[in-house]
N, C-alpha and C positions, 0 to 999 in steps of 0.2 A: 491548445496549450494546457496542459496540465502541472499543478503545481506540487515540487512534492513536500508531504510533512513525516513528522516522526513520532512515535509514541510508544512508549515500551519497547523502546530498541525496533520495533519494524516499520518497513520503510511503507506508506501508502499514498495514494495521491488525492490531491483534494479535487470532487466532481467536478465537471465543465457546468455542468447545470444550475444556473442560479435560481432558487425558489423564494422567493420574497416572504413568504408567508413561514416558512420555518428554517428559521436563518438561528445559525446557532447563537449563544452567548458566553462569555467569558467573563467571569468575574474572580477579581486580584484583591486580596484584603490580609492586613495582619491578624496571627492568630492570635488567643486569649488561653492562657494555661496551654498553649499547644492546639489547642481547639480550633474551626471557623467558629467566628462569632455567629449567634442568631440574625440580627441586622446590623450593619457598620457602614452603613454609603459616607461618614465624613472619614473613614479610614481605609476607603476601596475604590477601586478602581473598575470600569466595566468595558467591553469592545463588542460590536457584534458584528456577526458574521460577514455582510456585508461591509463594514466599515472601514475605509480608507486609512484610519491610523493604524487598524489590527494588520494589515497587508502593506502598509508601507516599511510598518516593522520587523516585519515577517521575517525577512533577512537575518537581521539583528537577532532572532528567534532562533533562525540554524546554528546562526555562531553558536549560539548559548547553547546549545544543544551538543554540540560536538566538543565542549568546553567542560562543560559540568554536566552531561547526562541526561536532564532533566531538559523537556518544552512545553514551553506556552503555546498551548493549545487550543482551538475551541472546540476539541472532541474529546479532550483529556485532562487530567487533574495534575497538577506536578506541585513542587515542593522546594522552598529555598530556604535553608539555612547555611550557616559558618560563613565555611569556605565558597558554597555555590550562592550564596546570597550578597558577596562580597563581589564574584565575580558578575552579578547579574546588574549588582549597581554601577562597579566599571563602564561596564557595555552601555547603559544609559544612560552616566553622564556622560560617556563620548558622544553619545547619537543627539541628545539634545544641546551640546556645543556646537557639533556636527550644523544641525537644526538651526539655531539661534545666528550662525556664520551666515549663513546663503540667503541669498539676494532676494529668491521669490518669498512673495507673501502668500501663494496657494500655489496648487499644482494638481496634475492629475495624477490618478494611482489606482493600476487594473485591483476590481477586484472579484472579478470572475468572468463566465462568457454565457449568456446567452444564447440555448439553442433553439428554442424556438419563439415566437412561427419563422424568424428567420434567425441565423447566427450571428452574433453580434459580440464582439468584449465588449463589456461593462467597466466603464472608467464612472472613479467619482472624485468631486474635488474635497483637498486636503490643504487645512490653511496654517500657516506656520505657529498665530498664536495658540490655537486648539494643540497641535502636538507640544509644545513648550507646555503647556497648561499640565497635561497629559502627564508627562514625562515629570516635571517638576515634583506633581505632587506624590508620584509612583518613587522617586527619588527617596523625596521625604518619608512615604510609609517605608521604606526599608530602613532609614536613618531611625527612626522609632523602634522598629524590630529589632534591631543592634542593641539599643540602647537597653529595652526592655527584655532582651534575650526569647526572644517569639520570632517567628516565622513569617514569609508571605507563601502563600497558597495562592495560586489559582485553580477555581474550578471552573471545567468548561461543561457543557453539557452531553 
């Protein structure tokens, strides 16, 4: 099963092959004058490649995509302001209402497959307060960005 992602308008799909050792990273933070800040982790957000929230989102990723243009990506840099930064906080506070409703306290959530020495998907668990956590504070760095007229950026690597 191949998953597909988007970047610069082309469509490509993310590898079957999951390597443990260079797993991409994503990291989400407000700008400063427009800028990324040098270091900000109380104003940023991070996911990495393997990680069960970056791929349980994923979904929530296409919408935004097909909405405003721009994806979170972890192979790619995108951009949210105004109008597409209004629609991006939409989208997550429904998915953390969404979140906060449902009954499980964890869950599994593919995030890749294993081809060798034998094939396997790779499921890992994913627990409701981490993505509430998650999402809240990704919430509020946009509520700042508003307020401060600055941006969030993610850069992926």
């Amino acid at each position: 099963m191949q998953n597909p992602c988007f970047a610069a308008g082309f469509a490509y799909t993310r590898p079957l092959a999951k390597i443990e050792s260079i797993e991409m990273a994503l990291d989400i933070t407000i700008t400063v004058n427009g800028k990324a800040p040098k270091n900000s982790k109380e104003q940023s957000i991070s996911f990495e490649g393997g990680d069960a929230d970056y791929w349980h989102l994923y979904p929530l990723f296409e919408k935004l995509v097909k909405e405003t243009g721009e994806m979170i990506d972890l192979y790619a840099d995108s951009e949210f302001s105004n109008g597409s930064l209004l629609k991006l906080r939409q989208l997550l506070v429904g998915e953390l209402e969404r979140v906060k409703a449902q009954k499980e306290i964890q869950w599994s959530v593919y995030t890749g497959t294993q081809l060798q020495p034998e094939k396997m998907d790779i499921f890992k668990v994913l627990t409701r307060k981490d993505v509430i956590q998650k999402l809240e504070k990704w919430v509020s760095m946009i509520d700042i960005a508003n307020k401060t007229n600055e941006k969030i950026i993610c850069l992926g690597d």
